[in-house]
C-alpha positions in Angstrom: 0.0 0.0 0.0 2.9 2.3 -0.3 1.9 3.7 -3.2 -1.3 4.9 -2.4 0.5 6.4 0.8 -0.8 9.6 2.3 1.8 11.7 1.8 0.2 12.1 -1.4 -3.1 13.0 -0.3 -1.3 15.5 2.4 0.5 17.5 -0.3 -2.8 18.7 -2.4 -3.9 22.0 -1.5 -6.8 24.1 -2.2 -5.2 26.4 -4.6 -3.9 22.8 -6.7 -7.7 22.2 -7.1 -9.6 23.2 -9.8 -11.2 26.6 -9.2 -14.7 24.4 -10.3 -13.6 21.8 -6.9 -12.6 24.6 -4.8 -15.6 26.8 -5.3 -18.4 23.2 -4.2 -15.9 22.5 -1.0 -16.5 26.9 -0.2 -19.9 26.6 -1.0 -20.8 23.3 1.3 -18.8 25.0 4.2 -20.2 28.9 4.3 -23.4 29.9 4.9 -25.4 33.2 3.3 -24.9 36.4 5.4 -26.7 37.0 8.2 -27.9 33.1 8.1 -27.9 31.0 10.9 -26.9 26.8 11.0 -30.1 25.8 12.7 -32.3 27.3 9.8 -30.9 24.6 7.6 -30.4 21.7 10.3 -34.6 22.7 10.3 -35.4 22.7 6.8 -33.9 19.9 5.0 -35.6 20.0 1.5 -39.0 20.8 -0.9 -41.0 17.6 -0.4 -42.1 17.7 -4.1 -44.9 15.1 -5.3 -48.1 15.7 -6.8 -50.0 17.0 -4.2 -47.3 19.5 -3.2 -47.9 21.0 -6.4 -51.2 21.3 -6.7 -50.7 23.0 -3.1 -48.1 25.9 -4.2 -50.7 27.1 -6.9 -53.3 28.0 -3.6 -50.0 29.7 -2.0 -48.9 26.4 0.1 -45.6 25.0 0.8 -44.3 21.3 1.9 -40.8 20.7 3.1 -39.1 17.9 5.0 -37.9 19.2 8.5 -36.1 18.0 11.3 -37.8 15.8 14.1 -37.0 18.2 16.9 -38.3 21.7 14.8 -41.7 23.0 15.8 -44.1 25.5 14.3 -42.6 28.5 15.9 -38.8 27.6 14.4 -40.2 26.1 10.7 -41.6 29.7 10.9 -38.4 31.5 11.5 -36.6 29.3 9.0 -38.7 30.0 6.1 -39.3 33.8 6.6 -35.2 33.9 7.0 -34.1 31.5 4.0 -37.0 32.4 1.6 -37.5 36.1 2.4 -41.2 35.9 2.7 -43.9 36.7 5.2 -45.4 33.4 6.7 -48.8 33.3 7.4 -49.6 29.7 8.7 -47.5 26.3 9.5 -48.8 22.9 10.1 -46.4 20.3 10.4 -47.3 16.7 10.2 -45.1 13.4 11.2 -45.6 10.9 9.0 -45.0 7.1 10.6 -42.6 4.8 8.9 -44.1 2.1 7.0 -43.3 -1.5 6.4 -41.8 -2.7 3.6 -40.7 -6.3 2.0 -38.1 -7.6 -0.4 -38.8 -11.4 -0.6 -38.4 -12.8 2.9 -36.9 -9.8 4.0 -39.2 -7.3 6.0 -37.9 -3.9 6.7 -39.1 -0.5 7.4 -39.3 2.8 5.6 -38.0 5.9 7.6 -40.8 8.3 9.0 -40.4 11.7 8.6 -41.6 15.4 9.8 -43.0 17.5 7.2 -44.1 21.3 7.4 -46.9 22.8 5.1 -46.4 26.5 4.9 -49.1 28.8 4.3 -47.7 32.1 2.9 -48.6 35.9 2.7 -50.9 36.6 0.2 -48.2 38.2 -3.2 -45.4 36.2 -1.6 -43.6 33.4 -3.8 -40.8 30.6 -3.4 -39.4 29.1 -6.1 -38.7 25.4 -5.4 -37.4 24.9 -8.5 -34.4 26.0 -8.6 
């Protein structure tokens, strides 16, 4: 294993990346000005399926949050990341499910998910 040794990996340096590789490692490790860490450890992603958007045409939101977020923080989150004016936030925890392969039984994760209600004239744009 002497070639793969890790001197080797020891002697690369940012400014040997590629400015593409260096500007993903800056981008993973800095957050937006005047952004806080817990907003994203709270709002992991756009839970996107049908219903979801059907639900963004009547001004409605769905995201995946974290397990120990409530209504209050999801609130804070949203109105900080998005720049928009909540108006209303359910969140529902969905149960895992069971599921099979063969013989083998398992289970799907449950998760938390937030539907957000905004300001009437207000807008996110998931896609992107």
């Amino acid at each position: 294993m002497a070639i793969f040794g890790k001197k080797k990996e020891k002697e690369i340096k940012n400014e040997e990346l590629p400015e593409a590789v260096g500007e993903k490692i800056k981008a993973k490790t800095v957050l937006p000005v005047g952004e806080d860490a817990r907003a994203y450890q709270m709002i992991l992603a756009p839970h996107q399926t049908e219903k979801a958007g059907l639900m963004a045409g009547l001004n409605k939101y769905v995201f995946r949050v974290g397990s120990d977020s409530n209504k209050i923080e999801i609130r804070k989150a949203i109105e900080k990341l998005y720049k928009v004016k909540v108006n209303k936030v359910a969140v529902l925890s969905m149960p895992a499910k069971a599921r099979r392969l063969g013989r083998t039984t398992g289970f799907r994760p449950g998760f938390k998910k937030a539907i957000v209600t905004l300001v009437e004239g207000d807008k996110i744009d998931i896609s992107s």
